[in-house]
DOVODO-20156 format. One record per residue: x, z, y of N, C-alpha, C in turn. Coordinates in steps of 0.05 Angstrom, whole numbers, plus 5000, padded with zeros to 4 digits. Example, Ala and Ser with C-alpha at 12.3 -4.5 7.8 and 13.67 -1.06 7.14 Angstrom:
<rs>
526451564886524651564910526451564934 525751424955527351434979525851575001 
</rs>
This chain:
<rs>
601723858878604323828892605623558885 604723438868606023178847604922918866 602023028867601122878889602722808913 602723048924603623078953606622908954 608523048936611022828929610922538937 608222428915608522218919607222008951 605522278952604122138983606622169001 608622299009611122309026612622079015 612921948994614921788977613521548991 611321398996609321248998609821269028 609121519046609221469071612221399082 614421429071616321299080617021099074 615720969048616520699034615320529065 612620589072611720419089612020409116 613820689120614520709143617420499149 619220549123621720349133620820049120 618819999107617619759103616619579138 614119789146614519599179617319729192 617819889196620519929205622719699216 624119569181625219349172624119119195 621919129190621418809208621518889227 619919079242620719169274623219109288 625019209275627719299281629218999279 629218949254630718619253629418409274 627418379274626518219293627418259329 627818549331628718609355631718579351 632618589333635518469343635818339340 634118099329634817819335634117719362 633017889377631017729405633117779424 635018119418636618189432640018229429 640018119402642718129397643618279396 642618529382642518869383644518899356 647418959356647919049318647119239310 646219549330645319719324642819749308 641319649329638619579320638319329294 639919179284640319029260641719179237 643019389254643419589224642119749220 641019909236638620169225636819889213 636219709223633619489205634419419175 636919399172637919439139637919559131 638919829145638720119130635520189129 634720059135631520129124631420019098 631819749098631219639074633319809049 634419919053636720049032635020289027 634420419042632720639041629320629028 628920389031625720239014626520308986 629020228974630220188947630220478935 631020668956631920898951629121088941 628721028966625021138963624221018929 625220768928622720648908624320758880 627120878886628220998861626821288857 626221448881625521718878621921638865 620421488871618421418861618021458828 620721198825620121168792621321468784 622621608790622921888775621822048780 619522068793617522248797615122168776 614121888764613621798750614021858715 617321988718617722038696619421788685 619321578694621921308680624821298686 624621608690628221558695630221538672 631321288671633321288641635521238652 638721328636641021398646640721098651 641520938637642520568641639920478666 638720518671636420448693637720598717 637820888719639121008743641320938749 642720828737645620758741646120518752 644120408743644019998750642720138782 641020258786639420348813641820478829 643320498822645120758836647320518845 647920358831649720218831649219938850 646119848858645019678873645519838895 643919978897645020218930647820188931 648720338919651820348928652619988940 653319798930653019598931652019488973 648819548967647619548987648919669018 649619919010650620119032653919969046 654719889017657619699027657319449032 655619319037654719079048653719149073 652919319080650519419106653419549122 656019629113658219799129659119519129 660919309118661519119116659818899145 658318879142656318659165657518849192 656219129191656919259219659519299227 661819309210664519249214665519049227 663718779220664518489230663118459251 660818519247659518529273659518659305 660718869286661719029312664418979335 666018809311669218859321667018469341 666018399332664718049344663818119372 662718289371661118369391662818519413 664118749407666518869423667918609435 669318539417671518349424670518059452 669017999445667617799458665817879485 665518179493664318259508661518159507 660018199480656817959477656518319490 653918239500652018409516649918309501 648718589491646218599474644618609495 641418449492639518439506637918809503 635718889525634519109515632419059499 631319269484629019219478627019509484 625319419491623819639497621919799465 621019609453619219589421621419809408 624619719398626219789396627120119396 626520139426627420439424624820559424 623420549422620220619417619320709400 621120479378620520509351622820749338 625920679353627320889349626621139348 625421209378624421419379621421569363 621321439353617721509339619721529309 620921469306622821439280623421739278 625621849293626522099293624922269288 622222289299620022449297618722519260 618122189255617322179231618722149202 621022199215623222249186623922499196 623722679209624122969214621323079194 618922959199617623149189616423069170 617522859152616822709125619622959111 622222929123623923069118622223369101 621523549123620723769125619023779100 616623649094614323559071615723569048 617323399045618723289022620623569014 622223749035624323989023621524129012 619324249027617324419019616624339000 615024068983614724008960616523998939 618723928946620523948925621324268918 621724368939621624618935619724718911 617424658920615024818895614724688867 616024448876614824228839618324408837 620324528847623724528835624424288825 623524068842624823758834627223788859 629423678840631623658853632323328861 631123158857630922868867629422798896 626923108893625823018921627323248938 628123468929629823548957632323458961 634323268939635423068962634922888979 632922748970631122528978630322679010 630022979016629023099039631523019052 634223099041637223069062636422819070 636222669053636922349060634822279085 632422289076631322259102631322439128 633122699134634422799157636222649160 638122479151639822329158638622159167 637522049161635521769164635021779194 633622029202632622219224634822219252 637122229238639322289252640722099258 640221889240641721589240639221399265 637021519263635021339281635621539313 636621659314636721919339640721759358 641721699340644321629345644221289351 641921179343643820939341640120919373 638021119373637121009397639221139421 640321339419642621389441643821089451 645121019433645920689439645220479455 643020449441640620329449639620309481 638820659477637720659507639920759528 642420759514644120799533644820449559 644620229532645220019542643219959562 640120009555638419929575638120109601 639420319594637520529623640020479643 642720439629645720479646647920209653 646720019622647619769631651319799609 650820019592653720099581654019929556 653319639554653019449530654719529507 657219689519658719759485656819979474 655820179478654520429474653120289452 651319989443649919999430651519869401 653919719402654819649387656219939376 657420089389658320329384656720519368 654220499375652920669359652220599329 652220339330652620229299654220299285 656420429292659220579278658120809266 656320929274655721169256653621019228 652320739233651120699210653820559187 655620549198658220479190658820679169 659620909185660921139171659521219152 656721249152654121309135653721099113 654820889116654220689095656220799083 659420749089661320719075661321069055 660121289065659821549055658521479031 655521409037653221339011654221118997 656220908994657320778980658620908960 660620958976662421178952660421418934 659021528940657321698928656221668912 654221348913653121268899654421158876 656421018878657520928858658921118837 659721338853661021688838658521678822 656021768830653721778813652621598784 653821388791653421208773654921168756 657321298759660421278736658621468708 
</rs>
């Protein structure tokens, strides 16, 4: 089962590893903030992953988890912070994000595979009774839910032409950052 932990820990490291570039690169082609914040929130989520790693490992020390807890937190308010400015830039100016097709593709193949990395990860944790990987299961349903909301956006802009829909949908990686900020840093006190 220790195994299995770590093969789910591994398949999502590499999933928001190409993820990250997918995603950023498409909002740079398209001027997407949505799609440039789920592409950060990947990378925040690499970190996260790579924290549930080392404590499955067994190297979890209070001054180590705390410095880790405290980079996230950190992270999550830099990632609400960008989409805050970004968002009100974008609104305000009427920029019209380009579509991307790769984009919602990838969105959508996303939802799929953090639903059922999700699912893996509660069942294993369940049986090892590690309580790091069945949060680690929430987080990646969020993850799940954060890639499901922000392709609404997305493919709302391309199928309907509703250019705020996609900056708008970055508001929920907003709300989600600014939540796991505060949390994380509670954790780390």
């Amino acid at each position: 089962m220790l195994r299995r932990g770590f093969a789910l820990e591994y398949a999502t490291l590499a999933w928001n590893v190409v993820g990250a570039v997918v995603l950023v690169l498409a909002a740079i082609a398209t001027g997407s903030v949505a799609l440039a914040g789920f592409g950060v929130d990947s990378l925040i989520e690499i970190v996260a992953s790579a924290v549930v790693v080392w404590q499955l490992k067994g190297g979890a020390g209070a001054g180590r988890e705390r410095r880790a807890l405290r980079i996230i937190a950190i992270s999550f308010a830099l990632l609400a912070l960008y989409i805050a400015v970004q968002t009100a830039v974008t609104l305000s100016s009427h920029t019209h994000p380009g579509h991307s097709i790769v984009g919602i593709l990838w969105l959508a193949t996303t939802v799929l595979v953090m639903f059922a990395l999700a699912a893996g990860k509660r069942h294993t944790g369940e049986r090892l009774g590690n309580t790091v990987l069945l949060t680690e299961a929430r987080v990646t349903v969020i993850d799940g839910a954060l890639a499901a909301a922000v392709l609404a956006g997305v493919a709302l802009n391309a199928a309907m032409g509703w250019w705020w829909a996609d900056p708008l949908s970055a508001l929920v990686i907003l709300v989600y950052g600014v939540r796991e900020a505060r949390h994380a840093w509670a954790e780390a006190a």
